[in-house]
PQR file with spaces between the fields and no chain letter, atoms N, CA, C, O and H, PARSE charges and radii, in Angstrom:
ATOM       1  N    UNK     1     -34.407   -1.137    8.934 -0.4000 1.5000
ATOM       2  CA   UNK     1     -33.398   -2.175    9.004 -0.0000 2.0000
ATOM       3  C    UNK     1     -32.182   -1.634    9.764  0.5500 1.7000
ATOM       4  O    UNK     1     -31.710   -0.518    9.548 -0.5500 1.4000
ATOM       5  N    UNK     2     -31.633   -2.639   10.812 -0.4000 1.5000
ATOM       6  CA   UNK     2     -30.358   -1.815   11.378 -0.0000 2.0000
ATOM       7  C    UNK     2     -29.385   -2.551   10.499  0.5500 1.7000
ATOM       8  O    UNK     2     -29.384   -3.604    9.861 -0.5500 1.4000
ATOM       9  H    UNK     2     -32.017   -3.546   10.987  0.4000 1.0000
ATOM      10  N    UNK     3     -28.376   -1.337   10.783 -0.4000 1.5000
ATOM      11  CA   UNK     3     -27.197   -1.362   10.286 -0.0000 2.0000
ATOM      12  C    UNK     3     -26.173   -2.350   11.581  0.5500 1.7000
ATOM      13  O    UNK     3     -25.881   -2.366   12.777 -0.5500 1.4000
ATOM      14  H    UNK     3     -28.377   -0.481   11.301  0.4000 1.0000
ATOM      15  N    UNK     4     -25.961   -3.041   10.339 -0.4000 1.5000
ATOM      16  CA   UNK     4     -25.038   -4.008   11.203 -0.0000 2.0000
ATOM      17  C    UNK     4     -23.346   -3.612   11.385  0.5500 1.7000
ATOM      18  O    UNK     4     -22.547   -4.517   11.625 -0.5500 1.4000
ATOM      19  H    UNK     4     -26.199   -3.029    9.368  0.4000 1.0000
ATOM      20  N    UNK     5     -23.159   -3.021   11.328 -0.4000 1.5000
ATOM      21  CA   UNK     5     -21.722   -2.455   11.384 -0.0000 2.0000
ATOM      22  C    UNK     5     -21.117   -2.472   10.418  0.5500 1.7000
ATOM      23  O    UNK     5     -20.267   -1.582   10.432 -0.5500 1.4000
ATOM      24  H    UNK     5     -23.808   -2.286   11.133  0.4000 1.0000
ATOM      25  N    UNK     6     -21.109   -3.305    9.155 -0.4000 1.5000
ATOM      26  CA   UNK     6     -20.534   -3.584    7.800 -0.0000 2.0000
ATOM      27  C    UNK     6     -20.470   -2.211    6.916  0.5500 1.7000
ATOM      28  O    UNK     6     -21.313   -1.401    7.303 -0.5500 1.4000
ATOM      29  H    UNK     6     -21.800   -4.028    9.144  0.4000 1.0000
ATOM      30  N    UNK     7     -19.943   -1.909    6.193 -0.4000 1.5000
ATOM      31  CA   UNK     7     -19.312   -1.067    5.304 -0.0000 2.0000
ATOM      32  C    UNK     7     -20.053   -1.616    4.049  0.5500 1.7000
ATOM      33  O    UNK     7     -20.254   -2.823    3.921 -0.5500 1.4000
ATOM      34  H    UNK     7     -19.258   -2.567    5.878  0.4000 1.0000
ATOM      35  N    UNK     8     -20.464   -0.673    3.103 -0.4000 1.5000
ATOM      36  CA   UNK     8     -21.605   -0.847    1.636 -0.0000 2.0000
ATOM      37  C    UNK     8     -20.221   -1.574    0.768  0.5500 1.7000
ATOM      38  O    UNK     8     -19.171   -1.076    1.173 -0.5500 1.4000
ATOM      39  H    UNK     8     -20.300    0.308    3.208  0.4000 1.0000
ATOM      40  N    UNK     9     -20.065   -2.351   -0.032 -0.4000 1.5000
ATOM      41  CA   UNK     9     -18.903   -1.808   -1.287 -0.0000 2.0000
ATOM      42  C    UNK     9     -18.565   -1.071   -1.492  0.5500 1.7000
ATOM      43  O    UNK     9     -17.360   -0.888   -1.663 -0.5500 1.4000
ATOM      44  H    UNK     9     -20.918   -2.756   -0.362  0.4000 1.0000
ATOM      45  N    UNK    10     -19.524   -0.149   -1.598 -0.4000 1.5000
ATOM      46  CA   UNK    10     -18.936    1.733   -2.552 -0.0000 2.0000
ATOM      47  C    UNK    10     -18.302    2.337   -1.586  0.5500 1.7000
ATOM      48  O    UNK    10     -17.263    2.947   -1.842 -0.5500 1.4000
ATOM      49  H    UNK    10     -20.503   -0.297   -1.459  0.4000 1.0000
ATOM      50  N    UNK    11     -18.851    2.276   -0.190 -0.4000 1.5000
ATOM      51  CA   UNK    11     -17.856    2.905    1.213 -0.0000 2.0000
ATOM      52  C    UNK    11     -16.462    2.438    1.457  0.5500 1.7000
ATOM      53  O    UNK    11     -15.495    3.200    1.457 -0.5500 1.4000
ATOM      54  H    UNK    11     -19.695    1.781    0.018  0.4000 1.0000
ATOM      55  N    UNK    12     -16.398    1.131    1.667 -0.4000 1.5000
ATOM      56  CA   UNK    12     -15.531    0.313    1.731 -0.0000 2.0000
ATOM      57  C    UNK    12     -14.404    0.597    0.438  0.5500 1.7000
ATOM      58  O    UNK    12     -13.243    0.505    0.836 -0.5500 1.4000
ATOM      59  H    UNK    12     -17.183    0.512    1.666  0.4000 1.0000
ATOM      60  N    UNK    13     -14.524    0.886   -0.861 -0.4000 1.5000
ATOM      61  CA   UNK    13     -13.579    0.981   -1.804 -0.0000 2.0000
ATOM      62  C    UNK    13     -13.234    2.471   -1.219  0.5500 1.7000
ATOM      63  O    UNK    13     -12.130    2.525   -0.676 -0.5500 1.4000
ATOM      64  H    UNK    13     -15.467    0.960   -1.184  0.4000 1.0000
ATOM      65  N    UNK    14     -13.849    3.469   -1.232 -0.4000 1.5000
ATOM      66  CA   UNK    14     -13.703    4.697   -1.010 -0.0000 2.0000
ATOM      67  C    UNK    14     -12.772    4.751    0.242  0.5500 1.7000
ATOM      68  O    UNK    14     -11.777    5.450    0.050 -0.5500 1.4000
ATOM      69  H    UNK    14     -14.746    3.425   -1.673  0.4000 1.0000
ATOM      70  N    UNK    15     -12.855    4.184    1.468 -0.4000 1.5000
ATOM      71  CA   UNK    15     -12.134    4.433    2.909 -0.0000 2.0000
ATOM      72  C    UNK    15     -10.740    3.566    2.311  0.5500 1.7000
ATOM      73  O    UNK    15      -9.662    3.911    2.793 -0.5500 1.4000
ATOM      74  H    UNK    15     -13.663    3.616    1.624  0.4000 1.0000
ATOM      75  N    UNK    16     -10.737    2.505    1.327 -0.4000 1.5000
ATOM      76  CA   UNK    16      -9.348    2.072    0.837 -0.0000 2.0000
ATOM      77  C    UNK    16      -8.526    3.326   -0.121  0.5500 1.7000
ATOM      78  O    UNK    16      -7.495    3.944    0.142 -0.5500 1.4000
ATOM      79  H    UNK    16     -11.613    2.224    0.935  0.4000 1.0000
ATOM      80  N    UNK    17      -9.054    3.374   -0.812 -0.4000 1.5000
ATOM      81  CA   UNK    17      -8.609    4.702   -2.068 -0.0000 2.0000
ATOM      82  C    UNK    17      -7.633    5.443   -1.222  0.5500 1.7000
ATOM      83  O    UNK    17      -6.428    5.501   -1.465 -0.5500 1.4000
ATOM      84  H    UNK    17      -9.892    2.872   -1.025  0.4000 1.0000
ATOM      85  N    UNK    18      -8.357    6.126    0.001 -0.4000 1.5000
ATOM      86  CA   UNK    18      -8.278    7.238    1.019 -0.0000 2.0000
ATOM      87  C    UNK    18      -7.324    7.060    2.001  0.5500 1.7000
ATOM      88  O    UNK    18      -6.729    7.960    2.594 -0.5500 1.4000
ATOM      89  H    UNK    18      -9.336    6.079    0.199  0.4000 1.0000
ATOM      90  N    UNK    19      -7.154    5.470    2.206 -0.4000 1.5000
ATOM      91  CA   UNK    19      -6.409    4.847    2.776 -0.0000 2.0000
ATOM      92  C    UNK    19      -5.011    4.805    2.032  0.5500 1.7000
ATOM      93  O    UNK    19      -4.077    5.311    2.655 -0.5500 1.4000
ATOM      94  H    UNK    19      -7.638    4.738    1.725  0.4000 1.0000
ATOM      95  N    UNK    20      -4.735    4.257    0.754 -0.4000 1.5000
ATOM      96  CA   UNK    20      -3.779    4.411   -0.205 -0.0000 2.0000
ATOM      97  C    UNK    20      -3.418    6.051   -0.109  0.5500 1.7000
ATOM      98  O    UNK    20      -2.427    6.209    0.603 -0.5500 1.4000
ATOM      99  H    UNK    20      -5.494    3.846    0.248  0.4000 1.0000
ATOM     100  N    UNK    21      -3.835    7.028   -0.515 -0.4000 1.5000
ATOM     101  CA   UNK    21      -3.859    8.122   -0.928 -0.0000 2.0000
ATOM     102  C    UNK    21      -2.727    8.661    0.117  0.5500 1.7000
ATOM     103  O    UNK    21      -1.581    9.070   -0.066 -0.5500 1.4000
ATOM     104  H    UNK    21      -4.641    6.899   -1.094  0.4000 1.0000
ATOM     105  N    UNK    22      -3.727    8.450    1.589 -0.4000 1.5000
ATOM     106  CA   UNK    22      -2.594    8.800    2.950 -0.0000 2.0000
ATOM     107  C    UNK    22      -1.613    8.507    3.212  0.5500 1.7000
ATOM     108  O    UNK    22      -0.897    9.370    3.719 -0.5500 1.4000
ATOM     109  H    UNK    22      -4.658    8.117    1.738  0.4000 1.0000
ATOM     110  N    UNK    23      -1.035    7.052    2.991 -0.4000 1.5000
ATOM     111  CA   UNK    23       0.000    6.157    2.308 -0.0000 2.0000
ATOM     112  C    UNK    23       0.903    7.050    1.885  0.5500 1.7000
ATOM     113  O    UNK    23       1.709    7.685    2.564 -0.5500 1.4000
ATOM     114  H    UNK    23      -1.617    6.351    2.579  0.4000 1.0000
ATOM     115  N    UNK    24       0.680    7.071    0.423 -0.4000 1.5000
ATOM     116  CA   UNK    24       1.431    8.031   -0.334 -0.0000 2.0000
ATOM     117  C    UNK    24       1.932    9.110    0.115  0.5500 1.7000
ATOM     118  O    UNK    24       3.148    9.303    0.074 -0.5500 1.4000
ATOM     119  H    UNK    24       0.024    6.555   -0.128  0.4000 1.0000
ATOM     120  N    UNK    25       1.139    9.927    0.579 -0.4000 1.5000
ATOM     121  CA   UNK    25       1.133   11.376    0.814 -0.0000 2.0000
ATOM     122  C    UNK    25       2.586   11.103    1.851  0.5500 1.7000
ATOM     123  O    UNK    25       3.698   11.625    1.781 -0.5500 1.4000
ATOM     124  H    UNK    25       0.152    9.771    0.612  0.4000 1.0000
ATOM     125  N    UNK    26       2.076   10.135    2.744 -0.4000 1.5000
ATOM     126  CA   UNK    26       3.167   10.399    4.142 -0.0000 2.0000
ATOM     127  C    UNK    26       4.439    9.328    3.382  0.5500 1.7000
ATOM     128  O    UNK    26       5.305    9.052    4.212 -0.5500 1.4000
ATOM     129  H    UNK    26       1.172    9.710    2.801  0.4000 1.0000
ATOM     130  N    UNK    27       4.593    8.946    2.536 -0.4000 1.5000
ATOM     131  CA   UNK    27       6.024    8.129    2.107 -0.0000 2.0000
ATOM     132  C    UNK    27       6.147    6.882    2.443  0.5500 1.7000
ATOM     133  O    UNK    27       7.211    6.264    2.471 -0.5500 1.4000
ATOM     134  H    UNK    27       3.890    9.170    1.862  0.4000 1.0000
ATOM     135  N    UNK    28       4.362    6.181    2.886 -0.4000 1.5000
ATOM     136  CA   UNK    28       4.438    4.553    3.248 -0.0000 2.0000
ATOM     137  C    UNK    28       4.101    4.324    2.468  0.5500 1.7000
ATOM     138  O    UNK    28       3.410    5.009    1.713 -0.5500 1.4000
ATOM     139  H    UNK    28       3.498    6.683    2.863  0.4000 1.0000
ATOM     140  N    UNK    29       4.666    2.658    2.281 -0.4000 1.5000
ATOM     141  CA   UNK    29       4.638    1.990    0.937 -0.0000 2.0000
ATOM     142  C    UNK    29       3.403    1.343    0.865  0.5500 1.7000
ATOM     143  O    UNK    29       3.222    1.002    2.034 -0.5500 1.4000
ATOM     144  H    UNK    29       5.227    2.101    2.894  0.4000 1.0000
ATOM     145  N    UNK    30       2.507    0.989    0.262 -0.4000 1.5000
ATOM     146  CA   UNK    30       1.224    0.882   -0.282 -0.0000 2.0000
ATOM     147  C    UNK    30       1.258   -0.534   -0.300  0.5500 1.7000
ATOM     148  O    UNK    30       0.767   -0.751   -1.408 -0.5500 1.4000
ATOM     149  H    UNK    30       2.654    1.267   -0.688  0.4000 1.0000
ATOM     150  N    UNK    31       1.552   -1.820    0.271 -0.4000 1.5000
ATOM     151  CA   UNK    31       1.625   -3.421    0.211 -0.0000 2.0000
ATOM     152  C    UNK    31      -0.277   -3.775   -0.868  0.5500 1.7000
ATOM     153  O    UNK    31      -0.417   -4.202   -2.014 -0.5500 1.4000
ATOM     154  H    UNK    31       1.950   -1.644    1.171  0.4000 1.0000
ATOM     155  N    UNK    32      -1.214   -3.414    0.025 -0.4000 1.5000
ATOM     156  CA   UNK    32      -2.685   -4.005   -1.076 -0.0000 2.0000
ATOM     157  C    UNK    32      -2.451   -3.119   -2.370  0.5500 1.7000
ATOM     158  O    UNK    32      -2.669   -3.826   -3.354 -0.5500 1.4000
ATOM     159  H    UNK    32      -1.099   -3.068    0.956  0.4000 1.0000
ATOM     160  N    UNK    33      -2.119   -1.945   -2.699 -0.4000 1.5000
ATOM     161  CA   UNK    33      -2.158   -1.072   -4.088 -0.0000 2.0000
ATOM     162  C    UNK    33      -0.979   -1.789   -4.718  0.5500 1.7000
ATOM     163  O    UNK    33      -1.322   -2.120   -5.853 -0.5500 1.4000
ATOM     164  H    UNK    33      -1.943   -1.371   -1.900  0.4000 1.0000
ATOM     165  N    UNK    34       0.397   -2.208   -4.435 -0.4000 1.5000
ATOM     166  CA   UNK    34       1.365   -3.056   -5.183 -0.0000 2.0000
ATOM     167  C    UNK    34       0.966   -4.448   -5.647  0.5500 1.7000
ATOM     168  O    UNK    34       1.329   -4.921   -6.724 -0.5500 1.4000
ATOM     169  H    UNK    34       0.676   -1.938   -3.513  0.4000 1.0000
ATOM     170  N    UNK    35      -0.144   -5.346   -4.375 -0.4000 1.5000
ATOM     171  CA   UNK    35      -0.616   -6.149   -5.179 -0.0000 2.0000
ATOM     172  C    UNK    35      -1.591   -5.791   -6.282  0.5500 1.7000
ATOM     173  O    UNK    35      -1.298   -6.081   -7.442 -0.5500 1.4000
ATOM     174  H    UNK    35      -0.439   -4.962   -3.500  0.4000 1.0000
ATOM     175  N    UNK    36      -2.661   -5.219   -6.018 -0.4000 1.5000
ATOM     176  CA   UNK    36      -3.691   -5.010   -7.130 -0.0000 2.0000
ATOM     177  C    UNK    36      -2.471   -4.839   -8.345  0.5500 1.7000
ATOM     178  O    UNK    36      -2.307   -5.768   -9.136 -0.5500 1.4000
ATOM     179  H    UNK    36      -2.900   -4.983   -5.075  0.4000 1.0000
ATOM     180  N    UNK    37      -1.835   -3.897   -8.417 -0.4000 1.5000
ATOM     181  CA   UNK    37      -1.273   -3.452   -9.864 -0.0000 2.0000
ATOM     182  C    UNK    37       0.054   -4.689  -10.420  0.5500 1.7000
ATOM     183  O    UNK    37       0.688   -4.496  -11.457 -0.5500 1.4000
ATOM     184  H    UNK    37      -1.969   -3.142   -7.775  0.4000 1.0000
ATOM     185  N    UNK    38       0.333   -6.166   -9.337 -0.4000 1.5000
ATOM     186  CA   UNK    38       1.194   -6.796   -9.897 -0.0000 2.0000
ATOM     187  C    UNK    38      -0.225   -7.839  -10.672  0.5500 1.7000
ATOM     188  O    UNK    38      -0.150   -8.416  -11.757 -0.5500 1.4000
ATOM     189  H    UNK    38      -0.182   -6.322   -8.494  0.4000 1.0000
ATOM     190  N    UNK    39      -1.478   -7.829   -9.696 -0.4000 1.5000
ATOM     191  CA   UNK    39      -2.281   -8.565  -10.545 -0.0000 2.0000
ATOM     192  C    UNK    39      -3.065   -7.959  -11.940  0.5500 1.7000
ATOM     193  O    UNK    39      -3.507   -8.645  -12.861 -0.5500 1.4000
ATOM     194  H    UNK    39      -1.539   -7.360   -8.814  0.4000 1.0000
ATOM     195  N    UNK    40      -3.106   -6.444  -11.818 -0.4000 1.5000
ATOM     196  CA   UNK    40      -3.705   -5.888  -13.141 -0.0000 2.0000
ATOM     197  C    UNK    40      -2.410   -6.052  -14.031  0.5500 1.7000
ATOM     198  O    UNK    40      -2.489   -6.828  -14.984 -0.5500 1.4000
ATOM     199  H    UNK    40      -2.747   -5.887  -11.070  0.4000 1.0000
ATOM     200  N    UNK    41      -1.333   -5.445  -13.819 -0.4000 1.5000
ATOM     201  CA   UNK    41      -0.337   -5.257  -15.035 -0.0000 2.0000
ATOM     202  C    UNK    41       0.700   -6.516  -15.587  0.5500 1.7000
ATOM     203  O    UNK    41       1.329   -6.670  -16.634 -0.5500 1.4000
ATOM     204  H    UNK    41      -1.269   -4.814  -13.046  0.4000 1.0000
ATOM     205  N    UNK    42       0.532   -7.437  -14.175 -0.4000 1.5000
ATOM     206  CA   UNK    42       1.642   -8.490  -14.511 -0.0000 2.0000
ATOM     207  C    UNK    42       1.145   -9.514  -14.369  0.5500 1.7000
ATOM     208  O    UNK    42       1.846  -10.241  -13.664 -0.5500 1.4000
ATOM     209  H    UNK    42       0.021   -7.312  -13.325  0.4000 1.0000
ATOM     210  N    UNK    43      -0.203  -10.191  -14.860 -0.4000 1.5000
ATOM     211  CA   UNK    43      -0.808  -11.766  -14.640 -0.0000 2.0000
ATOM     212  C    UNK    43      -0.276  -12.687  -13.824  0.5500 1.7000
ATOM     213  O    UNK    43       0.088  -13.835  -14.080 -0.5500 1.4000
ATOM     214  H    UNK    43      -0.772   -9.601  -15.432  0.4000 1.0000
ATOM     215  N    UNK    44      -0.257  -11.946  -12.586 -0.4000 1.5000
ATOM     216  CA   UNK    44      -0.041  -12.983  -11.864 -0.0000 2.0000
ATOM     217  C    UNK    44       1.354  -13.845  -11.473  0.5500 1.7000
ATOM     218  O    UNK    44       1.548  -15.042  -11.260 -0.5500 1.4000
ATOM     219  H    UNK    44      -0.552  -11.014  -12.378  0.4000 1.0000
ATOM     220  N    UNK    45       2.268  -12.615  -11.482 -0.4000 1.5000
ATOM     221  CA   UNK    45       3.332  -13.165  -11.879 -0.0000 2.0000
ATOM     222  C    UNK    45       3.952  -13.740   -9.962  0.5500 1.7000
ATOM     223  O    UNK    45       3.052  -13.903   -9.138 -0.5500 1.4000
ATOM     224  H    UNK    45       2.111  -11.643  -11.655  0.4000 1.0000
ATOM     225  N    UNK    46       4.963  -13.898   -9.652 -0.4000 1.5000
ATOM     226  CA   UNK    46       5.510  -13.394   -8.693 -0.0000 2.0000
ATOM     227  C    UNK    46       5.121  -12.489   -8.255  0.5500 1.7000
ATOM     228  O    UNK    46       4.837  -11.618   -9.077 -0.5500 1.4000
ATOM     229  H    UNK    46       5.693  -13.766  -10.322  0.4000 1.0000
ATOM     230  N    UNK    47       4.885  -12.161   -6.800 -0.4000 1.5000
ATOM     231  CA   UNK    47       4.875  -11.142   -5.800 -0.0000 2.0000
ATOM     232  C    UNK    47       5.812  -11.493   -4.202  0.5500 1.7000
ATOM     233  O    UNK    47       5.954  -12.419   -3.403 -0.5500 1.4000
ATOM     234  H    UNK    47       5.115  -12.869   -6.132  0.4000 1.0000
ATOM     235  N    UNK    48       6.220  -10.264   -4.386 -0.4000 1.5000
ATOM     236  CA   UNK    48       7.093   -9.943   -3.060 -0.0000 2.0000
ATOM     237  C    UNK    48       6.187  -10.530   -1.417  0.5500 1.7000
ATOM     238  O    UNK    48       5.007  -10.827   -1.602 -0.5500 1.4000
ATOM     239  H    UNK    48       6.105   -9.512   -5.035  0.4000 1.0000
ATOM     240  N    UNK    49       6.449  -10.603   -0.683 -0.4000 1.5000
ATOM     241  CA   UNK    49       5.784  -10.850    0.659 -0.0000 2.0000
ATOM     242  C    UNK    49       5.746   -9.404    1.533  0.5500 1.7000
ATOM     243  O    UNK    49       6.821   -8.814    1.637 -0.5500 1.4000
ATOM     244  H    UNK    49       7.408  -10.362   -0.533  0.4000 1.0000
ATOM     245  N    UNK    50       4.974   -9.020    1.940 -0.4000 1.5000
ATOM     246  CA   UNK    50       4.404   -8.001    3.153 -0.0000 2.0000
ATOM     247  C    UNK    50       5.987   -7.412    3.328  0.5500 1.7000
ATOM     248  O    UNK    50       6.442   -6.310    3.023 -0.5500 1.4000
ATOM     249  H    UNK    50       4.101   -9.500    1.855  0.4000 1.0000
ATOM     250  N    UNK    51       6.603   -8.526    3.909 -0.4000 1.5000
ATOM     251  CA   UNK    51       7.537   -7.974    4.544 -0.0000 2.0000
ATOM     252  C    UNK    51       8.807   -7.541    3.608  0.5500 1.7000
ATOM     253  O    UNK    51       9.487   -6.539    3.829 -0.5500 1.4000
ATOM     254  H    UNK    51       6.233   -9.421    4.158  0.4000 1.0000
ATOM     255  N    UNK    52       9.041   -8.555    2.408 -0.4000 1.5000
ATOM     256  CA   UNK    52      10.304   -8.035    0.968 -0.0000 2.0000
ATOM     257  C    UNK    52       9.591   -6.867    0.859  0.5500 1.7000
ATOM     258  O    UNK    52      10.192   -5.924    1.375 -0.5500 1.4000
ATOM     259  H    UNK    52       8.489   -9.369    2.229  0.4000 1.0000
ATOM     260  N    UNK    53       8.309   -6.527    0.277 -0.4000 1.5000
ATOM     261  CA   UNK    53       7.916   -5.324   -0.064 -0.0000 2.0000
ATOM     262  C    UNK    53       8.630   -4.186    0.390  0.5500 1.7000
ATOM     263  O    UNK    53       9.409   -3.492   -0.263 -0.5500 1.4000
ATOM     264  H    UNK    53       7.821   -7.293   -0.142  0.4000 1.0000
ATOM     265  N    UNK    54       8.148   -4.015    2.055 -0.4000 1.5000
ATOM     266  CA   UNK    54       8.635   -2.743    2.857 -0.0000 2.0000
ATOM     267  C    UNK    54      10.141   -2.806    2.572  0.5500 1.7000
ATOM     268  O    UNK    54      10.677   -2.049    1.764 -0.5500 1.4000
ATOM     269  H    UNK    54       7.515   -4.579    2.585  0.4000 1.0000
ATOM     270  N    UNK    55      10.630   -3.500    3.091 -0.4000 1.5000
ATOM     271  CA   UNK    55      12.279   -3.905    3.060 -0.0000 2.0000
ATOM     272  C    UNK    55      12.840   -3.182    1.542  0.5500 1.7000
ATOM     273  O    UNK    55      13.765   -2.432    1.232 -0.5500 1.4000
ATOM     274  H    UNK    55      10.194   -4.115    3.747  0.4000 1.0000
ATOM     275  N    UNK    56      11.854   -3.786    0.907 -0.4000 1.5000
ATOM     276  CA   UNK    56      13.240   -2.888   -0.572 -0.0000 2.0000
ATOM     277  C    UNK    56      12.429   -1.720   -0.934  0.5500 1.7000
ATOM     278  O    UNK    56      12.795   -1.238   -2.005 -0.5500 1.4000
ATOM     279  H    UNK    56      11.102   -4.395    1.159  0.4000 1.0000
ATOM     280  N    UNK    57      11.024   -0.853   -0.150 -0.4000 1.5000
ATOM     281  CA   UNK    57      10.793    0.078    0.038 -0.0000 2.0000
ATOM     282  C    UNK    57      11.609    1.118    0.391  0.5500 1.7000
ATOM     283  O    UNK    57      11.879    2.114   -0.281 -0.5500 1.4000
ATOM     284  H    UNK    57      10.726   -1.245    0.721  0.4000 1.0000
ATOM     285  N    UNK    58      12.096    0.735    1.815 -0.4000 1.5000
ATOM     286  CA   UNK    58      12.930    1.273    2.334 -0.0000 2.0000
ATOM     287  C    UNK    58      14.374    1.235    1.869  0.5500 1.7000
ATOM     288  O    UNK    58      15.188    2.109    2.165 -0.5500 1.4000
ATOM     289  H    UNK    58      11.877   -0.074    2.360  0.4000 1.0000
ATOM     290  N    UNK    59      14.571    0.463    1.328 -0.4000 1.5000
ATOM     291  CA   UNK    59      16.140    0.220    0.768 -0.0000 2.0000
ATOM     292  C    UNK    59      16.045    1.581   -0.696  0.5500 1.7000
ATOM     293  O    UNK    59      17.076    2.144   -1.062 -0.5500 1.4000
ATOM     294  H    UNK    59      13.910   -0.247    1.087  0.4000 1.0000
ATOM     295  N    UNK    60      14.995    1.822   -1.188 -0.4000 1.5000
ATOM     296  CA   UNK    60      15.072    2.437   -2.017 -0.0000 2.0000
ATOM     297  C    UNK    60      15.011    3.997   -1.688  0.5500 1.7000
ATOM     298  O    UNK    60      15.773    4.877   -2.089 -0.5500 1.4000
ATOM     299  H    UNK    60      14.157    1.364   -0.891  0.4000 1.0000
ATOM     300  N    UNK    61      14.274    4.069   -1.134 -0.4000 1.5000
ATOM     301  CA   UNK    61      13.958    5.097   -0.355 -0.0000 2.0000
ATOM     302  C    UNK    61      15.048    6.163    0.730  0.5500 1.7000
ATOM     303  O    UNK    61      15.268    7.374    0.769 -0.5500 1.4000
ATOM     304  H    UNK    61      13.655    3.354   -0.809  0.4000 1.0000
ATOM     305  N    UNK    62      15.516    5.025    1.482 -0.4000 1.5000
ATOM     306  CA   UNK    62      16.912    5.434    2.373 -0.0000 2.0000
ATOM     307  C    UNK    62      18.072    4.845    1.741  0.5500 1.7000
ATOM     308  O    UNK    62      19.031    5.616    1.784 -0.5500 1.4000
ATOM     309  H    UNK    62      15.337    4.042    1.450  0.4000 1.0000
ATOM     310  N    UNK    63      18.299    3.813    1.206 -0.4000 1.5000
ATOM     311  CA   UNK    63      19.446    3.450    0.509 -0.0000 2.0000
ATOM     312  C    UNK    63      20.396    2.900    2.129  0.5500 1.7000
ATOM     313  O    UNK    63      19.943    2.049    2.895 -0.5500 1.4000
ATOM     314  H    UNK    63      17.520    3.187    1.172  0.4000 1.0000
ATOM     315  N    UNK    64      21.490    3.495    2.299 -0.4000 1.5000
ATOM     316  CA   UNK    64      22.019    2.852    3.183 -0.0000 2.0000
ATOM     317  C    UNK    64      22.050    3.242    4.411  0.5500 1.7000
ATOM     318  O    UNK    64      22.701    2.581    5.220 -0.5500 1.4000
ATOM     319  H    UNK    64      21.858    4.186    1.677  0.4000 1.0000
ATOM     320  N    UNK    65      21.434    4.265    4.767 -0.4000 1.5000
ATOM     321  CA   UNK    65      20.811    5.179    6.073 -0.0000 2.0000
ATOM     322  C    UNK    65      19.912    6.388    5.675  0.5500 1.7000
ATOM     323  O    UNK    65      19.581    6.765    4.551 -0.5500 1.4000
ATOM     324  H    UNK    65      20.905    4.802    4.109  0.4000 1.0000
ATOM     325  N    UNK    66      19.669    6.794    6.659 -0.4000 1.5000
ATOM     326  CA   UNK    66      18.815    8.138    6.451 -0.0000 2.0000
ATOM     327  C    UNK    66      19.837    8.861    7.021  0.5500 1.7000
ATOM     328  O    UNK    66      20.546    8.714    8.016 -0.5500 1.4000
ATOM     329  H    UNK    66      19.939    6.488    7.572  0.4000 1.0000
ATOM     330  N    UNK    67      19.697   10.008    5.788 -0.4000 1.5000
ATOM     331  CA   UNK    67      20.257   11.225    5.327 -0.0000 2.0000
ATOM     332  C    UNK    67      20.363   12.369    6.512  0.5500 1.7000
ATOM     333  O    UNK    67      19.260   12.842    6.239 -0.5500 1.4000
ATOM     334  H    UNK    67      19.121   10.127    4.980  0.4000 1.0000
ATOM     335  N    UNK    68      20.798   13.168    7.578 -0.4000 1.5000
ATOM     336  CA   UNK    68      20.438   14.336    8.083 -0.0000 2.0000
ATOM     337  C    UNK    68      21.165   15.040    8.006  0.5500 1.7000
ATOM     338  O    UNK    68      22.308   14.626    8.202 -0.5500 1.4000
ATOM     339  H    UNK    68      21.694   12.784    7.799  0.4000 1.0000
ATOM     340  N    UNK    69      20.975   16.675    7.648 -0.4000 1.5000
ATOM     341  CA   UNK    69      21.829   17.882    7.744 -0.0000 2.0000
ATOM     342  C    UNK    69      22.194   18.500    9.075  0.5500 1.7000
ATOM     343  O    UNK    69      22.670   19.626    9.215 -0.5500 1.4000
ATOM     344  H    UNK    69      20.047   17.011    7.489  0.4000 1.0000
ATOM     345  N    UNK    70      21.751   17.114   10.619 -0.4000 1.5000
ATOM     346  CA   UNK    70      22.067   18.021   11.743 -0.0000 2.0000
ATOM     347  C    UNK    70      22.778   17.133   12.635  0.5500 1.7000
ATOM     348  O    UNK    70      23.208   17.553   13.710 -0.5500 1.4000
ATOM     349  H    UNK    70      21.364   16.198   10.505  0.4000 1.0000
């Protein structure tokens, strides 16, 4: 059988995980991992848009500029 280009489930969760993980690591904000956890922890409550997300990412993050010692 050929493989049609599609990704299994189990691959596909795994290249997301990995995807999140890299996210993190480098200090970008995670928009699909904030939804999953407003739909696991908060039924569905309100959610931010793509773009509020980053925005008070960054607001939290840099606050009112970024910081340099040079």
């Amino acid at each position: 059988m050929r493989n049609s280009g599609r990704l299994d489930g189990w691959t596909a969760g795994r290249l997301g995980t990995l995807l999140s993980l890299l996210k993190r690591v480098c200090g970008m904000p995670d928009y699909q991992g904030y939804l999953v956890h407003m739909r696991e922890k908060h039924g569905g409550g309100a959610v931010l848009s793509e773009r509020e997300y980053f925005e008070q990412h960054m607001q939290v993050r840099y606050g009112s500029g970024v910081s340099r010692c040079c």
